[in-house]
C-alpha positions in Angstrom: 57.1 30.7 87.2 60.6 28.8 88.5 63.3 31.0 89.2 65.9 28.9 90.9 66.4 25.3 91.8 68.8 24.0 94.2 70.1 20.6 95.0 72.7 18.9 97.2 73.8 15.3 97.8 71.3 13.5 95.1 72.4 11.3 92.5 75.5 12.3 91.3 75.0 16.0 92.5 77.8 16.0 95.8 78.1 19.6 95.9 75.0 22.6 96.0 74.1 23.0 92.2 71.7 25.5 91.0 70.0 25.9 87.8 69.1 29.6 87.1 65.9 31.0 85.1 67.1 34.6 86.0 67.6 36.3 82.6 71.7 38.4 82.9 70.6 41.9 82.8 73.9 42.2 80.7 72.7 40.4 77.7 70.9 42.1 74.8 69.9 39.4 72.8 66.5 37.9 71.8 65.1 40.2 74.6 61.6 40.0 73.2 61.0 36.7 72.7 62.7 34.7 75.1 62.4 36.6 78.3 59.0 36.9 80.8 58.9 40.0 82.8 56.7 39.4 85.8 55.0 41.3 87.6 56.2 43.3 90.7 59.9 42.0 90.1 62.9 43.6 88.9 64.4 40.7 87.2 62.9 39.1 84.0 63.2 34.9 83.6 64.0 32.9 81.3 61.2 30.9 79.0 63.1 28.7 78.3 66.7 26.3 78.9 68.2 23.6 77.1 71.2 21.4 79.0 74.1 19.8 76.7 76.2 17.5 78.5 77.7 13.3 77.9 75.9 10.5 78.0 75.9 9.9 81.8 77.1 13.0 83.0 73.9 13.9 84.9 71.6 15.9 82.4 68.6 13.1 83.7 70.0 13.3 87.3 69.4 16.9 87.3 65.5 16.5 85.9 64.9 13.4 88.1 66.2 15.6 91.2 63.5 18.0 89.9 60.8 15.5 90.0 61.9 14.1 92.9 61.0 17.0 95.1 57.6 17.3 93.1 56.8 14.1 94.1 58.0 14.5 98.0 55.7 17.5 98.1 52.6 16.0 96.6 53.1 12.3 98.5 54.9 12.5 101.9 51.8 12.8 103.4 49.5 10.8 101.3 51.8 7.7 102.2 51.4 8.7 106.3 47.8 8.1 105.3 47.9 4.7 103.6 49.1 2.9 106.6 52.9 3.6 105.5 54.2 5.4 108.6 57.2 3.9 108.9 57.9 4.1 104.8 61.9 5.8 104.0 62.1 7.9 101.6 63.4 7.0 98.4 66.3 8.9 98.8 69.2 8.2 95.7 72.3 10.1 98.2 75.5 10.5 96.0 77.1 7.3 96.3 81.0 7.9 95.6 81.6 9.7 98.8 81.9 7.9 102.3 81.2 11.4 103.9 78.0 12.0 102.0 76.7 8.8 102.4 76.1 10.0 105.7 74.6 13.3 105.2 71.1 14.9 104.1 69.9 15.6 100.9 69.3 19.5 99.7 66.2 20.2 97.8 64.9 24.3 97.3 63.5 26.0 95.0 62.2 29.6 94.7 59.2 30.7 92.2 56.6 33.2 91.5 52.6 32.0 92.0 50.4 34.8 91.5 52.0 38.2 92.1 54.3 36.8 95.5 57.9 34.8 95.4 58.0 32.2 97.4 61.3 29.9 98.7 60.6 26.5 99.8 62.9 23.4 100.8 63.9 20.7 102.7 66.9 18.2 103.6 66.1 14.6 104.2 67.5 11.4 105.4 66.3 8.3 104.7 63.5 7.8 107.9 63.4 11.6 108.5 62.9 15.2 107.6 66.0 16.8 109.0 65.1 20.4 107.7 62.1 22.6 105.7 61.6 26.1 104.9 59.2 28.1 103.8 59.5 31.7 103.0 57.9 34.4 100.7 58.5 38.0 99.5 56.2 41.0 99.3 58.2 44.2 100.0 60.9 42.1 101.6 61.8 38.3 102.5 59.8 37.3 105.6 59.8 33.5 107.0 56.6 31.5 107.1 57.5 28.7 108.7 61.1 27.0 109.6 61.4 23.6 111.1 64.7 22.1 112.6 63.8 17.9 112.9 60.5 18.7 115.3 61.5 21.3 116.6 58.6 24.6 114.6 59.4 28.1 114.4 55.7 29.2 112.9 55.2 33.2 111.9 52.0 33.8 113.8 51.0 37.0 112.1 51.4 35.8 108.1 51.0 31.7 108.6 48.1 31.3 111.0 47.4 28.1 109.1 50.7 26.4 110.6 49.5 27.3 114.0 48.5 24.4 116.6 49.9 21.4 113.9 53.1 21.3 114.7 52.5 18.2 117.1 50.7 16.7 114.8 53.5 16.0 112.1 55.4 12.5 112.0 59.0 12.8 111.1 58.8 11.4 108.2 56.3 13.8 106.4 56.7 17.6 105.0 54.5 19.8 107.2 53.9 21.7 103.8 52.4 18.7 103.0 50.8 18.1 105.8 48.9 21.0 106.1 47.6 21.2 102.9 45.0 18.6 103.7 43.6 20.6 106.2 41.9 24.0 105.1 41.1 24.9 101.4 42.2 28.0 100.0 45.1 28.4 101.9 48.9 29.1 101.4 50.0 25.6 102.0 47.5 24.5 99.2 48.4 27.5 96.6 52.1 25.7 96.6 50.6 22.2 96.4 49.4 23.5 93.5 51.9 24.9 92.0 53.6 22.2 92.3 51.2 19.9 90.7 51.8 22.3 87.7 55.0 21.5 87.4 54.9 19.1 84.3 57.6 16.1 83.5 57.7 14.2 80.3 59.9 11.4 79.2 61.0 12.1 75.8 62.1 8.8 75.1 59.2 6.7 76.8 55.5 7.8 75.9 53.7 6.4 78.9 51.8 8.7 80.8 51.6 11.8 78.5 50.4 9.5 75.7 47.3 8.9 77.5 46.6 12.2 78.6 46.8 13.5 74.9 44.8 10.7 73.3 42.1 11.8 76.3 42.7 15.5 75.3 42.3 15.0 71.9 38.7 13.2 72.2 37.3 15.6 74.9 38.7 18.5 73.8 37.7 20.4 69.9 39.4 23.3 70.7 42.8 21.1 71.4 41.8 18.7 68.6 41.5 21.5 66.0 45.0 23.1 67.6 46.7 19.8 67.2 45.1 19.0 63.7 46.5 22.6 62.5 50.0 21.9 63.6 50.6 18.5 62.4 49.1 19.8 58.6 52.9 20.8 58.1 53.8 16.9 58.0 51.2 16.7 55.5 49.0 14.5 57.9 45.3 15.9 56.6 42.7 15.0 60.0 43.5 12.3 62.3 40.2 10.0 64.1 39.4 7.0 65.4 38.9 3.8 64.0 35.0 3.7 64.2 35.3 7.1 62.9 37.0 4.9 59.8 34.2 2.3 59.7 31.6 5.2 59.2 33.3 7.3 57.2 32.3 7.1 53.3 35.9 9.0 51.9 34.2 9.2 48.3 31.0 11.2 49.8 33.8 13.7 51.8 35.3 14.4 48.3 35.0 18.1 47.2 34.0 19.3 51.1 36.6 21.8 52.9 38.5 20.3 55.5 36.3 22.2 58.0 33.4 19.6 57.2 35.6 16.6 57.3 37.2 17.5 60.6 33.8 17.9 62.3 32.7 14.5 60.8 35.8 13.3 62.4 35.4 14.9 65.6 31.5 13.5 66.1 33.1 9.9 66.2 36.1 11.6 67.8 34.7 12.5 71.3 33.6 8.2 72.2 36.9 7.2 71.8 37.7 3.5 74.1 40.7 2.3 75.1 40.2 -0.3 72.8 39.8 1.6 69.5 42.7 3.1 68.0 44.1 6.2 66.5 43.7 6.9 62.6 45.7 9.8 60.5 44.7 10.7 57.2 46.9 11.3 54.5 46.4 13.0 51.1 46.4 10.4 48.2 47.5 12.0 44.7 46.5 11.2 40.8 49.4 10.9 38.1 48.5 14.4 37.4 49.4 14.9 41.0 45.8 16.2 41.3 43.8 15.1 44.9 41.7 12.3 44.7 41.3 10.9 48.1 42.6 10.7 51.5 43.7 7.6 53.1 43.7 6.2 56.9 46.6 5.2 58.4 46.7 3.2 61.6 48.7 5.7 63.8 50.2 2.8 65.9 51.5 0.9 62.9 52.0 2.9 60.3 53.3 6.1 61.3 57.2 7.2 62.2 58.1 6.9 65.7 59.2 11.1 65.5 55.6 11.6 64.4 53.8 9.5 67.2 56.6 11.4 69.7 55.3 14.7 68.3 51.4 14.3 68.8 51.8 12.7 72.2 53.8 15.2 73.4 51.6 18.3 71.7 48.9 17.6 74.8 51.8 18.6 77.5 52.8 21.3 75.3 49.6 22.6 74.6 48.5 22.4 78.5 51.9 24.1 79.6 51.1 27.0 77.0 47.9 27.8 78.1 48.0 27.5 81.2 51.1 28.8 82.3 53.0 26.0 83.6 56.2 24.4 83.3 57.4 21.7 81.3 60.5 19.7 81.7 61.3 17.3 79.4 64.5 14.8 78.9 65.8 13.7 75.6 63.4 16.3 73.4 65.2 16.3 70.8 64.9 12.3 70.4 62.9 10.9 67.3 62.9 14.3 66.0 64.3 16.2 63.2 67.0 19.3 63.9 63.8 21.4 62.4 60.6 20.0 64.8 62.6 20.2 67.7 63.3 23.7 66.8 59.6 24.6 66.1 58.4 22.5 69.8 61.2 25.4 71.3 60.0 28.2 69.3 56.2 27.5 70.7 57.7 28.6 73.9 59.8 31.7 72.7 57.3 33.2 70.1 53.3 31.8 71.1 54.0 32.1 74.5 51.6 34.4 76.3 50.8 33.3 79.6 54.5 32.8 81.4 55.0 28.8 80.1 58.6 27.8 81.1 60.3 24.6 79.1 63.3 23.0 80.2 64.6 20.2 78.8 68.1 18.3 78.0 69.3 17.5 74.6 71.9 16.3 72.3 71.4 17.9 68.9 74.2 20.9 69.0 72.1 22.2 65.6 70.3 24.0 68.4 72.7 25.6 69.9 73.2 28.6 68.6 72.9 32.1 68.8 69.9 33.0 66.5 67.7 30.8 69.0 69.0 30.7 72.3 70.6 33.4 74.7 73.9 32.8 76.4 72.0 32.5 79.7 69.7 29.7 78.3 72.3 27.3 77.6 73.8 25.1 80.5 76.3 22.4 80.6 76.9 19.5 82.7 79.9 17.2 83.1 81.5 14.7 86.0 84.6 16.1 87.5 87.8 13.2 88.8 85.7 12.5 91.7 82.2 11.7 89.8 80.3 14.6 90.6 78.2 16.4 88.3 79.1 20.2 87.7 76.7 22.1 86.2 77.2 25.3 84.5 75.8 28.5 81.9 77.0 29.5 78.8 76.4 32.5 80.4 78.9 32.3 83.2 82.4 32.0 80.4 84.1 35.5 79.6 83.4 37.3 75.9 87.0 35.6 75.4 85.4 32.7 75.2 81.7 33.6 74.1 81.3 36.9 71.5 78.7 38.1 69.4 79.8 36.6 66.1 80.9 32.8 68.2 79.9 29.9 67.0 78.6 28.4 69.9 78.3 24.7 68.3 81.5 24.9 67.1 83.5 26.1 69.9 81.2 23.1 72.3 82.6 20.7 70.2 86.4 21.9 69.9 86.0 21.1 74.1 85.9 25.1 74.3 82.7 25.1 77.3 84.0 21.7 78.2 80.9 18.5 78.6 81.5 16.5 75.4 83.4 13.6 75.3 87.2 13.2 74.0 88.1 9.6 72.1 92.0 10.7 71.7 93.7 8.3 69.4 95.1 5.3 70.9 97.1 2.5 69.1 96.2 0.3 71.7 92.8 0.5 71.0 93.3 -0.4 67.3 95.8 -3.0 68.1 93.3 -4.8 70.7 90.5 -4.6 67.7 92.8 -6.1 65.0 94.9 -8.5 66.6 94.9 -11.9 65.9 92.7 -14.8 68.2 94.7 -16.8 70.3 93.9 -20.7 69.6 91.2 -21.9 70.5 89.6 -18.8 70.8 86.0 -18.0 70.0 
């Protein structure tokens, strides 16, 4: 579970930015289903955040800084090993400063993996790692390893594992890293893993997640029959595969339960290729308005887009669920109805049982409100006169600003909580769209 997440002098972040899943202890509402109470804490967290903000005013920056220092943790050291010793990283530094052109990048975060908080982080340049951290908590904060450029300060009584390697790490790798290709079942490799839990999706591009659900729905009933009941709502009956299609007799399926026809399906389902493609079937009426048959659709071709969005992104949703992970997604709410974006959120707030986190950025100000989000869930982000993304919580404004009864889409777009952008009126503007071509113009 993520409880904080810190960055510094990345993208358009200049300045130490943190995004919170620490539920205020000062706000009451939608206590039961929108907070996780882990174990051994005293704080509860957040299941879920949604960031508002401009078009280019960092929302992605803050999700690609995020991903960034997933991918740093799970690669620095796989790249060593390819031959790419030498390799920079891929560092993005914020660009309008001369002063932090020439510093390190911040990256920390702190989270809960089974029963202990940890705190991990690093600063980098572009050849070299000029910091890392890690620490964890049990009755109090203790430091398991701290590392200045080469220099190792290794706690010999709780990180034995560390011991002996410090000689052994290049410059340009994270000993975290490092050491978790060495021993199994080890600290280093409980945080890899972690890590590799932590889930990104593209809500605008399908790529990766699209082929990791179409996998999931041909290996997997149990996900198949999940998926099946959820899309039943958009009046999509079973969905197959094309050779499912081909020995399918629909007239010999009329009269039997869905039950039978979704097992048909799923015996064609589960030898799925590449080259085959998806089929939905859809309910076809009389005049009478009376069922008479059901018929294919070629998902590719013939569904919406919001529809295709919604099953591929069901296999990410369903794994986070289940499994307890966390899901960060950018532009959800694209494709989508007001209404399935709000049902993809309430997964996470009501049929969450396992500690699943979501975070993702959006546009649609239907969804913010009070009956579905806390104060504390809602975070803004907007470029200051200098080009620097602030970010910010709902939760950090006075009662003033933010009561009981506020309207909190209202007041975002009055400019009340600030991020949204302001077209004043401008005669020139109109003039310069109106006026009259010069001769000879085009």
């Amino acid at each position: 579970m993520l409880i904080e997440f810190n960055v510094e002098n990345f993208l358009s972040f200049k300045d130490l930015t943190t995004l919170s899943m620490v539920a205020a202890k000062s706000f009451k509402e939608h206590e039961l289903s929108n907070l996780i109470q882990p174990e051994k804490v005293d704080f509860r967290l957040l299941k879920s955040t949604i960031i508002y903000g401009n078009n280019a005013s960092g929302k992605s920056n803050l999700l690609e800084a995020m991903g960034f220092m997933k991918s740093m943790v799970l690669n620095s050291f796989k790249e060593a090993l390819n031959g790419n010793k030498d390799k920079k990283f891929p560092l993005k530094k914020f660009a309008l400063n001369s002063k932090s052109e020439k510093e390190s990048s911040f990256f920390e975060i702190l989270f809960i993996q089974n029963g202990t908080r940890y705190r991990y982080g690093f600063e980098l340049d572009y050849d070299s790692v000029v910091a890392e951290w890690l620490f964890h908590t049990t009755s109090k904060e203790v430091y398991l390893f701290r590392r200045d450029g080469q220099k190792f300060e290794i706690n010999k009584s709780a990180f034995k594992e560390g011991l002996g390697k410090e000689e052994d790490v290049k410059e340009n790798v994270l000993f975290l890293s490092f050491l978790s290709f060495y021993e199994k079942s080890n600290i280093s490799n409980r945080i890899i893993a972690w890590f590799d839990d932590f889930n990104f999706v593209n809500g605008v591009h399908d790529g990766g997640h699209k082929r990791y659900t179409l996998e999931k729905l041909s290996s997997d009933k149990q996900f198949f029959n999940w998926a099946l009941h959820f899309l039943k709502f958009l009046e999509i009956s079973n969905i197959s595969n094309d050779r499912a299609l081909k020995e399918l007799e629909l007239k010999k399926n009329q009269g039997k339960d869905d039950g039978e026809l979704v097992n048909k399906i799923l015996s064609n389902f589960h030898t799925l290729t590449s080259s085959e493609k998806l089929v939905t079937y859809h309910r076809k009426f009389d005049e009478h308005n009376v069922l008479v048959d059901t018929v294919p659709f070629n998902f590719d071709l013939q569904e919406s887009e919001g529809t295709k969005k919604l099953l591929y992104l069901l296999g990410p949703c369903y794994d986070t669920l289940r499994n307890g992970r966390i899901l960060v997604v950018d532009e959800l709410d694209s494709r989508f109805h007001p209404h399935l974006t709000l049902r993809l959120l309430n997964l996470f707030h009501f049929f969450n049982l396992n500690g699943a986190q979501l975070i993702c950025a959006v546009h649609d100000i239907s969804l913010l409100n009070k009956d579905t989000f806390r104060r504390d869930q809602i975070w803004f982000v907007e470029k200051n006169q200098f080009g620097a993304t602030q970010l910010y919580s709902l939760g950090d404004f006075k009662t003033d600003k933010v009561r009981n009864k506020t309207a909190f889409d209202k007041n975002y777009m009055e400019g009340k909580y600030g991020a949204v952008p302001y077209f004043e009126k401008d005669e020139q503007l109109k003039k310069m769209l109106y006026e009259k071509r010069e001769a000879g113009e085009v």
